[in-house]
C-alpha positions in Angstrom: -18.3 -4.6 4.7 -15.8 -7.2 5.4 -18.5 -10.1 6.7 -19.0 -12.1 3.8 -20.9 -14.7 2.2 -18.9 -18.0 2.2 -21.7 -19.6 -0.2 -20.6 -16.6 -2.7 -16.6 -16.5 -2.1 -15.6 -15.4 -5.5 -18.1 -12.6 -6.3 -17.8 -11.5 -2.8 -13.3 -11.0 -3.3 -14.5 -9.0 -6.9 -16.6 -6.6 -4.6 -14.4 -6.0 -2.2 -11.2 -5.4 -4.3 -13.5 -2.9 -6.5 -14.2 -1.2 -3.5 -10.9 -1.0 -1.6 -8.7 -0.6 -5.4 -11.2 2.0 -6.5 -13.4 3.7 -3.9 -11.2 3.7 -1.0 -8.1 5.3 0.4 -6.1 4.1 4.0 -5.4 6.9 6.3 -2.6 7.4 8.5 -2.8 10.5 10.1 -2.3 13.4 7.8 -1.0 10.8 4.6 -3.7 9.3 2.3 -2.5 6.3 0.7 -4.0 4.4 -2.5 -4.4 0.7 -2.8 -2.8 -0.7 -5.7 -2.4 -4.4 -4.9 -3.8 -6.5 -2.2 -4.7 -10.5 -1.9 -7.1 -12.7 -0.5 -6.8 -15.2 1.9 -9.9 -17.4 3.4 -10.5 -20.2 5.2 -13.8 -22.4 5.3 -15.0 -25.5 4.6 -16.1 -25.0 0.9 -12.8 -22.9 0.3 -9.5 -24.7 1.9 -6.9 -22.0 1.2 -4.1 -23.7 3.3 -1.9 -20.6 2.9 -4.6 -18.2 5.6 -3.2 -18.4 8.8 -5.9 -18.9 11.5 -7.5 -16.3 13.3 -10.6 -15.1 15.7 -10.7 -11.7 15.4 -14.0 -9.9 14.0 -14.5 -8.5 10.7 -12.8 -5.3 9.7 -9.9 -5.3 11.9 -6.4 -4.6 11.5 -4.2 -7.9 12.0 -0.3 -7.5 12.0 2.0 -10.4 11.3 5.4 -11.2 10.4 4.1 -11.1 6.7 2.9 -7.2 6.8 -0.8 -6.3 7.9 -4.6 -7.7 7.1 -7.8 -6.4 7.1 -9.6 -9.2 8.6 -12.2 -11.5 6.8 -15.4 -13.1 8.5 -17.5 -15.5 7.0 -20.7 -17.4 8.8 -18.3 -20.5 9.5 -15.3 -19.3 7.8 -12.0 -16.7 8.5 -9.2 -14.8 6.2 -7.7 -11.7 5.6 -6.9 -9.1 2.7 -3.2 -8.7 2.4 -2.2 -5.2 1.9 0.5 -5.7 -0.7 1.1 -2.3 -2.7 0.2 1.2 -1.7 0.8 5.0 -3.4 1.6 8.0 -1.7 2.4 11.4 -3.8 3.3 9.6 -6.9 5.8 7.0 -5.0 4.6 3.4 -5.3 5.8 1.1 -2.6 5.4 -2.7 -3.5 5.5 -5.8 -0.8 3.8 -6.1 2.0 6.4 -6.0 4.5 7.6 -2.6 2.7 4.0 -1.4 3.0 3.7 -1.8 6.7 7.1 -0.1 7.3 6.2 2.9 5.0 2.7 3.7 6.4 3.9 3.1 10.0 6.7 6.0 9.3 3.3 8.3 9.4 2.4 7.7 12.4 2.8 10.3 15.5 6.2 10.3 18.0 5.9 7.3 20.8 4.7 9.8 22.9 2.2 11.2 20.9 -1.1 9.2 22.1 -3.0 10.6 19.6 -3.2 8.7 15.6 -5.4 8.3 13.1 -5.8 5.1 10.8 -8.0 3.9 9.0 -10.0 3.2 5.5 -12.1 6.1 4.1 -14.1 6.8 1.1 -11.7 8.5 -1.5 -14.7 10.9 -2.3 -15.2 11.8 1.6 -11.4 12.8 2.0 -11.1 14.6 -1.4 -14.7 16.5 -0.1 -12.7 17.3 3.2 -9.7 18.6 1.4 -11.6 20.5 -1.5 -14.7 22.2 0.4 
């Protein structure tokens, strides 16, 4: 899902902020969280975004930074990231990406806990889950 077509940059950011905005939720344990605003950031030869900050991770992982946290970007020749920058969680709306980070990570288990969950799920798979 988050390998995409450099040849095809623009269409491929419209598919997957329809997906992630409208089809998807981020789990953190027990809290499901809606997207409400994220941003794009790539790197290649035919798209010179000089504000992505360089990386050579795979496709679909989580990248932290001073900034907040990614979900990393691939392209054949090509790397970015989609900046988690808004988020909803029972009706409270937290804005900024630093603020993001620090409110999701409040879900996660005590340091000695080993055990979390996180991740991106279908909204339809969790509300199946919750609503047998």
């Amino acid at each position: 899902m988050f390998q995409i077509n450099e040849e095809k940059i623009e269409k491929e950011f419209v598919r997957l902020a329809e997906s992630i905005l409208l089809e998807k939720q981020l789990i953190v344990n027990e809290a499901r969280f809606n997207f409400t605003e994220i941003e794009f950031y790539f790197y290649s030869k035919t798209h010179k975004d000089a504000f992505t900050h360089e990386h050579k991770m795979e496709a679909g992982k989580w990248r932290f930074h001073n900034q907040g946290f990614d979900i990393t970007l691939r392209g054949e020749n090509g790397f970015g990231g989609i900046l988690i920058r808004g988020v909803e969680f029972a009706g409270k709306f937290t804005n900024g990406p630093r603020r993001v980070l620090f409110e999701v990570m409040q879900y996660l288990n005590g340091v000695t806990e080993v055990e979390n969950k996180i991740g991106i799920t279908d909204i339809a798979v969790v509300k199946e889950q919750e609503f047998p």
